[in-house]
C-alpha positions as CSV (number, residue, x, y, z in Angstrom):
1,X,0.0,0.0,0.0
2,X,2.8,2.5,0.8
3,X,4.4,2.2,-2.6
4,X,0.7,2.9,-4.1
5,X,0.3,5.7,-2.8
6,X,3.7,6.6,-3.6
7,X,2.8,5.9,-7.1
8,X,0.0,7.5,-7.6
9,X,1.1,11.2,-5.7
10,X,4.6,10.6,-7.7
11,X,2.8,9.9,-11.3
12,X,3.0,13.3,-13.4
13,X,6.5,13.1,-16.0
14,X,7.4,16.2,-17.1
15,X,7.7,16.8,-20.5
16,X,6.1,13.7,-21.7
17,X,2.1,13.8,-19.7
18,X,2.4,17.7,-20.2
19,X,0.7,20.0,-18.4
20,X,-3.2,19.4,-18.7
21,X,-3.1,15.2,-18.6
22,X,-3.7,14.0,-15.3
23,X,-1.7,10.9,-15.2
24,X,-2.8,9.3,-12.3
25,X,-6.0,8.6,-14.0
26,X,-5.0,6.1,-16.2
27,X,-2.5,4.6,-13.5
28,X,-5.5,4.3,-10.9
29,X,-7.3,2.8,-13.9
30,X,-4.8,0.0,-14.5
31,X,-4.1,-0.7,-10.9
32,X,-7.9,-0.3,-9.2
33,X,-9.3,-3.4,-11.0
34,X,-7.2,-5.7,-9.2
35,X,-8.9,-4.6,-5.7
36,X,-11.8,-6.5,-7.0
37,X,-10.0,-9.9,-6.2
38,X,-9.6,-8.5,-2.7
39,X,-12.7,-9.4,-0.5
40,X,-14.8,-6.9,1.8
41,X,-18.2,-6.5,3.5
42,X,-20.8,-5.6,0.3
43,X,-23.3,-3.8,1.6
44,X,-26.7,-1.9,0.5
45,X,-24.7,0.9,0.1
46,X,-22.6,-0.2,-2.8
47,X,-25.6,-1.7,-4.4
48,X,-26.9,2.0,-4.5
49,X,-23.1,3.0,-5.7
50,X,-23.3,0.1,-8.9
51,X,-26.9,1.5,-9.8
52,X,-25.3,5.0,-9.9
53,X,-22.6,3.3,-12.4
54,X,-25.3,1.6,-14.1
55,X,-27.1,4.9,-14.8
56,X,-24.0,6.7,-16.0
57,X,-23.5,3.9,-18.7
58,X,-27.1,4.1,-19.7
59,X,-27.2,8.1,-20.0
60,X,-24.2,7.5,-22.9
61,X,-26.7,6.5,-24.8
62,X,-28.7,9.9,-24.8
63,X,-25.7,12.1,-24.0
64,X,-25.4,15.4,-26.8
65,X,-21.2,14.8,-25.8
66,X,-20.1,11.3,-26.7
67,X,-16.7,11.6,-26.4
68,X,-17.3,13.8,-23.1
69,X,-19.3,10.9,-21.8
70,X,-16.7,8.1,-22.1
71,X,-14.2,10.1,-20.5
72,X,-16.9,11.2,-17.8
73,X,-18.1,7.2,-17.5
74,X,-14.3,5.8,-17.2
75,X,-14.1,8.5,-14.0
76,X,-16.8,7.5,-12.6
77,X,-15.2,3.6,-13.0
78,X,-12.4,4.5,-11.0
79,X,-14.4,6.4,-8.4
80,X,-16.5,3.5,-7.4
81,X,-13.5,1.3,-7.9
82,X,-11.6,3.6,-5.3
83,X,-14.8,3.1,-2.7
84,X,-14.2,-0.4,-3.1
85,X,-10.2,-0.5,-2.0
86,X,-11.2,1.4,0.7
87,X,-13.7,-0.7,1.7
88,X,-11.3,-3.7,1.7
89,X,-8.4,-2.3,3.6
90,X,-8.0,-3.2,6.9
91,X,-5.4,0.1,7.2
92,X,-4.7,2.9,5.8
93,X,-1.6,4.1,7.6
94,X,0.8,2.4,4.4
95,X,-1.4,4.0,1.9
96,X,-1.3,7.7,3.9
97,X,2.3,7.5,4.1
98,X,3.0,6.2,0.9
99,X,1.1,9.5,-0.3
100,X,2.8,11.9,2.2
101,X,5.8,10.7,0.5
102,X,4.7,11.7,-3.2
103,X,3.3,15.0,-1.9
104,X,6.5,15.8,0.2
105,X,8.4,15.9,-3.0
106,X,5.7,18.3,-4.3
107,X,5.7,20.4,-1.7
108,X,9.7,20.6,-1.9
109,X,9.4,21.4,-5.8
110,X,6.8,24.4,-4.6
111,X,9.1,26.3,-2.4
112,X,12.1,25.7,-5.6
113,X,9.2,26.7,-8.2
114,X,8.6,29.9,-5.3
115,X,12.7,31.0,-5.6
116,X,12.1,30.9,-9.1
117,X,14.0,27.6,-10.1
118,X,11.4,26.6,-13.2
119,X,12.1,22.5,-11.9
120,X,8.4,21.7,-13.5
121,X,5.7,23.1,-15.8
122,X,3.0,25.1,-14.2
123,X,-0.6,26.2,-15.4
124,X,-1.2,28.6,-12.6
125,X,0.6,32.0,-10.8
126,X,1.3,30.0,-7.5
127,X,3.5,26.9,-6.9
128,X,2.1,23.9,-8.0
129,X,4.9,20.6,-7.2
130,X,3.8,18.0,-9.5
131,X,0.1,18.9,-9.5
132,X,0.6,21.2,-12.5
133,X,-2.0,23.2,-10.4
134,X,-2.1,25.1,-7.3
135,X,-5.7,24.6,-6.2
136,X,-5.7,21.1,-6.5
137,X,-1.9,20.9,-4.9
138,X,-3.8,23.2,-1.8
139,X,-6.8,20.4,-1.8
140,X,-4.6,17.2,-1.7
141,X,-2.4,18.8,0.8
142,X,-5.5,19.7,2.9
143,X,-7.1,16.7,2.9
144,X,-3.8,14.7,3.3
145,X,-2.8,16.6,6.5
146,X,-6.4,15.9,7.8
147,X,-6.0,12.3,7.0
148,X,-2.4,11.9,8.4
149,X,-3.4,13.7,11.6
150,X,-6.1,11.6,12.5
151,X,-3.9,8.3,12.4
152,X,-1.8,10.6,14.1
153,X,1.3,10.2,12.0
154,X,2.5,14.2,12.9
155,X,5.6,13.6,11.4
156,X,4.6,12.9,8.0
157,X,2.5,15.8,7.7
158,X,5.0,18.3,8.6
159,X,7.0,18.2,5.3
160,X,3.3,18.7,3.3
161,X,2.9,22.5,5.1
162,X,5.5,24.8,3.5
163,X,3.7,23.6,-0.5
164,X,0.2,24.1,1.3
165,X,1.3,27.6,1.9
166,X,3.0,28.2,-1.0
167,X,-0.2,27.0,-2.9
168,X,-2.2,30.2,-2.4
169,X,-5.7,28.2,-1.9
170,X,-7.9,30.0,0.8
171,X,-10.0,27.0,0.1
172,X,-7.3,24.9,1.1
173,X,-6.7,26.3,4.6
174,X,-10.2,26.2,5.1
175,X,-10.6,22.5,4.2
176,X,-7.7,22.2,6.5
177,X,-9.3,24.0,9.4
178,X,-12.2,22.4,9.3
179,X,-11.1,19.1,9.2
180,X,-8.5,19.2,11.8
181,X,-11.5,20.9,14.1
182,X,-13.9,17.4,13.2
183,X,-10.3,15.4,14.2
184,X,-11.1,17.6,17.9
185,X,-14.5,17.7,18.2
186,X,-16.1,14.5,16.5
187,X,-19.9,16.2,16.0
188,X,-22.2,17.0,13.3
189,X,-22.7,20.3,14.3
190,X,-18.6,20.8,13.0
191,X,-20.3,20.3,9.2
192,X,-22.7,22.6,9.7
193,X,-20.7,25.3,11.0
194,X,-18.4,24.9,7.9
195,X,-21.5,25.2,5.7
196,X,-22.5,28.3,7.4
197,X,-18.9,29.7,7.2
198,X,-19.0,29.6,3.7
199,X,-22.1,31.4,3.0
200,X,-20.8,34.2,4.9
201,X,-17.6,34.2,3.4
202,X,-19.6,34.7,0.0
203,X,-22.0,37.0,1.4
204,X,-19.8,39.3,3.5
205,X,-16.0,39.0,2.7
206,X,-14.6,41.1,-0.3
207,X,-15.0,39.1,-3.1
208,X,-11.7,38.2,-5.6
209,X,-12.2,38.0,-9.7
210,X,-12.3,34.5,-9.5
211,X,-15.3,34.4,-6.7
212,X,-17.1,36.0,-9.1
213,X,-16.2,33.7,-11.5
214,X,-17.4,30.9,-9.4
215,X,-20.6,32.0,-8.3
216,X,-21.3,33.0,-11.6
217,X,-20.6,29.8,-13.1
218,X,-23.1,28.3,-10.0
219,X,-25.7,30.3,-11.3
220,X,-25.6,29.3,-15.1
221,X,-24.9,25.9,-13.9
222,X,-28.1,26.0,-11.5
223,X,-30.7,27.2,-14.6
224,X,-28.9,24.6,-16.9
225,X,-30.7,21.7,-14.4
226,X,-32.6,19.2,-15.7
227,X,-34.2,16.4,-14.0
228,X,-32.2,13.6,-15.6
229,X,-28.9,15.2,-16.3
230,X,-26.7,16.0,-19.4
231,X,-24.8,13.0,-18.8
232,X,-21.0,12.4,-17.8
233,X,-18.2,14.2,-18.1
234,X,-20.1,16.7,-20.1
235,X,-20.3,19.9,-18.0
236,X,-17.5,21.6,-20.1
237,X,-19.0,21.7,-23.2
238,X,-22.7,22.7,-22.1
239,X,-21.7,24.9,-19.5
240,X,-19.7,26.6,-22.6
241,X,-22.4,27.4,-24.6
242,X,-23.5,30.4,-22.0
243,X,-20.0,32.0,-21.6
244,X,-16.8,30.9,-23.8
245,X,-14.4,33.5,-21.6
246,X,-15.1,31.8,-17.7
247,X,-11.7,30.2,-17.1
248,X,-13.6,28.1,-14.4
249,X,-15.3,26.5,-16.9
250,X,-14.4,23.0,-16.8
251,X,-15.8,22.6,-13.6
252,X,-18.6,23.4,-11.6
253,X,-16.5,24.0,-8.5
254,X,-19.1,22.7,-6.7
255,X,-19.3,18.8,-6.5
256,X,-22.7,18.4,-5.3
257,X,-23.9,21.0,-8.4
258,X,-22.2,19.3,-11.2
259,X,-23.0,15.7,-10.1
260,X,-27.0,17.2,-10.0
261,X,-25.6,18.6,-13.7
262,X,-24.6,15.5,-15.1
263,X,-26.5,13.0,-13.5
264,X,-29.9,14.7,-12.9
265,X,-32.1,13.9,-9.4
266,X,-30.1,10.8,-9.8
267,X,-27.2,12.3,-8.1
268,X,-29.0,12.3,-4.9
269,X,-27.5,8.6,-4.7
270,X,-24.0,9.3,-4.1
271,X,-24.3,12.8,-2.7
272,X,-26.6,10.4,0.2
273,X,-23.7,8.4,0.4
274,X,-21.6,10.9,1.2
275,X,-24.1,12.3,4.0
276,X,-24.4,8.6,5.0
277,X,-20.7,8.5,6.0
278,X,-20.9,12.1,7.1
279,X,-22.9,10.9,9.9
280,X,-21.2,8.3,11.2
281,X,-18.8,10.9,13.4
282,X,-17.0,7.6,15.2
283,X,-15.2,6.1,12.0
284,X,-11.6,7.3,12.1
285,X,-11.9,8.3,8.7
286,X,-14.7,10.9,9.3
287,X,-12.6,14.4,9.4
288,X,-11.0,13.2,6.0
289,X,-14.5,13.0,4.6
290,X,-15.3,16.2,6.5
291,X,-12.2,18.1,4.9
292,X,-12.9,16.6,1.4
293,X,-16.5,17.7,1.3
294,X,-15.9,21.3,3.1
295,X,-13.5,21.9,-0.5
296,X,-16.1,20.7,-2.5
297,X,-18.3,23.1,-1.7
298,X,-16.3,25.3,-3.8
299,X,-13.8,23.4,-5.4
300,X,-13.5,20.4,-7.2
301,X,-11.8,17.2,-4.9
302,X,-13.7,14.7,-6.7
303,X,-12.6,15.5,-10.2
304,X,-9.0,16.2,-9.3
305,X,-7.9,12.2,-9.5
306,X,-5.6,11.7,-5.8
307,X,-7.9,14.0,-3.6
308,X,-10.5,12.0,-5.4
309,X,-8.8,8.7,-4.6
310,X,-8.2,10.1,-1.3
311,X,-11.6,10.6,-0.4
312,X,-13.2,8.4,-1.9
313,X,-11.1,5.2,-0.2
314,X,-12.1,6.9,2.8
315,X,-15.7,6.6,2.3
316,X,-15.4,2.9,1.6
317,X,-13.6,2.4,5.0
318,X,-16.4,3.9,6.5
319,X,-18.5,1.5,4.5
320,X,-16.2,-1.0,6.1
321,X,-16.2,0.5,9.3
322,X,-20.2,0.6,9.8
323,X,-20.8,-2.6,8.1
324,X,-18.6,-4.2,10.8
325,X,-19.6,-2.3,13.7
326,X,-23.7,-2.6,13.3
327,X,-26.2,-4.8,13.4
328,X,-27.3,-3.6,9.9
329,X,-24.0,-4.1,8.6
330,X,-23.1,-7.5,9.7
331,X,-26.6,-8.5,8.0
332,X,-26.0,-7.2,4.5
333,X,-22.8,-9.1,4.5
334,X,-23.8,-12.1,5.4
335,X,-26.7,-11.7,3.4
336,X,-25.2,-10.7,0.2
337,X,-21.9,-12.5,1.0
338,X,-21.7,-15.9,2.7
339,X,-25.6,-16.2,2.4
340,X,-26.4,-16.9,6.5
341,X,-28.8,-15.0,7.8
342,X,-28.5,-12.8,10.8
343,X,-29.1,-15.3,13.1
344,X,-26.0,-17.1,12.0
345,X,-27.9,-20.1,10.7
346,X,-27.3,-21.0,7.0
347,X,-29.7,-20.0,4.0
348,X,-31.2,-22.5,2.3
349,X,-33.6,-22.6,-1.0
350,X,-36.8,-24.1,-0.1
351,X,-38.0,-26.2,-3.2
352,X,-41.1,-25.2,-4.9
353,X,-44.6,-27.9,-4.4
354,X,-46.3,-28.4,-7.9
């Protein structure tokens, strides 16, 4: 595990990917598939997460984006496959060092890239390691600390702070904050506070060009609703059609908004998944989950592949977590697994009387 997540923080080659191919797509889908020979509790809950799958492949079929919908569909492959490796690991210390790792050489390569020593190619005015990025080098940091922190391994988060800060991201350190204040105070109330905080930010503090930008793109992205969705992957080119100058255009920067986009009142599947897990403030994995959905309120963790992998291996090992740990749980998998039912005696067909 710790060379995986090595891997996939370590993946971008410079001067071969270039600058806009996120590499760590295709490695996570060549390495993912193989968690499917590891075994883990099944529960109702990734039922709901295969019908969501199921309805992306179906929606190809009426998408106005082909092309835009097979990239959109193989992402949403390695999403659920990602829920799935969480939901079979036992640990994920290896895998959160292995990734602090990869990031720690990003975050070295930020404060060269702030000196002015080009080591890498960058899209954006801040430092950006091997991210290409810095917003999504400010969200994996963020929601890497969080996770590192609550396995308490403070070591391994301490090289990951100088590229956070270098990154620029408000939305970052906010991520950050709120996460590391659900690794203190394990409540619900911690979500909603962050939910509150961000209205006011949007409401009261001085807004920045790209603020604007954002809630701008929310708005066009809100009347562009329809009640089954555009289809995957295709948020770009509709969203385009409004405004061809909106450099946030790519993205909703809202992850709960372009999942509604895409996938229509279907999306209320795996945005209850993630409230599922949300509530469950006792898995050790919740104020990962709480960082990752605080940025994407405003940004875009699940598109951006290793906060995506990060988060979403999280949620399965709360999957894993509350499957184990209920009553509920242990019944789906021995219901949908070994076939006993709950009170440990064995299933058995009853023949039919003609």
């Amino acid at each position: 595990m710790f060379w995986l997540g090595a891997i996939v923080s370590l993946c971008y080659v410079p001067g071969v990917t270039g600058a806009f191919i996120a590499t760590q797509w295709p490695l996570l889908s060549v390495v993912l598939p193989f968690a499917l020979l590891r075994s883990g509790p099944f529960t109702l809950l990734h039922t709901a997460g295969l019908a969501f799958v199921a309805y992306g492949a179906v929606h190809l079929l009426f998408t106005p984006m082909p092309g835009s919908g097979v990239f959109g569909l193989w992402q949403l492959v390695i999403m659920a496959l990602s829920v799935w490796f969480g939901t079979t690991l036992e640990s994920t210390r290896e895998l959160y060092a292995g990734l602090a790792l990869g990031c720690a050489a990003s975050s070295a390569i930020a404060m060269l890239q702030h000196f002015g020593v080009s080591v890498v190619p960058r899209v954006s005015e801040f430092p950006a390691g091997l991210f290409v990025n810095s917003v999504q080098l400010g969200v994996v940091l963020a929601v890497l600390i969080v996770a590192l922190v609550s396995q308490r391994m403070w070591l391994w988060a301490l090289p990951l702070l100088p590229g956070l800060a270098l990154s620029g991201s408000r939305g970052a350190w906010f991520a950050l904050a709120v996460g590391l204040l659900g690794c203190a105070v394990r409540r619900t109330w911690v979500f909603a506070f962050a939910l509150c905080a961000v209205v006011l930010f949007f409401n009261f503090v001085s807004l920045g060009p790209s603020d604007v930008q954002r809630l701008f793109i929310w708005s066009q992205a809100w009347s562009a609703l329809t009640w089954l969705g555009w289809g995957p992957g295709v948020f770009y080119e509709v969203a385009a059609r409004y405004d061809n100058h909106v450099i946030f255009l790519e993205y909703a920067h809202n992850d709960a908004l372009q999942l509604a986009f895409e996938y229509g009142v279907m999306a209320v599947i795996p945005i209850g998944m993630l409230a599922f897990a949300l509530w469950r403030t006792e898995a050790s994995e919740w104020p990962v989950l709480l960082a990752f959905v605080t940025a994407g309120m405003y940004s875009m963790p699940l598109w951006m592949p290793v906060s995506s992998f990060i988060g979403l291996v999280c949620l399965g090992r709360v999957f894993r977590w509350y499957a184990v740990a209920s009553d509920f749980g242990d019944y789906c998998r021995r219901l949908i697994i070994s076939g006993e039912r709950s009170d440990g005696q064995e299933a058995v067909s009853v023949p039919s009387h003609h």
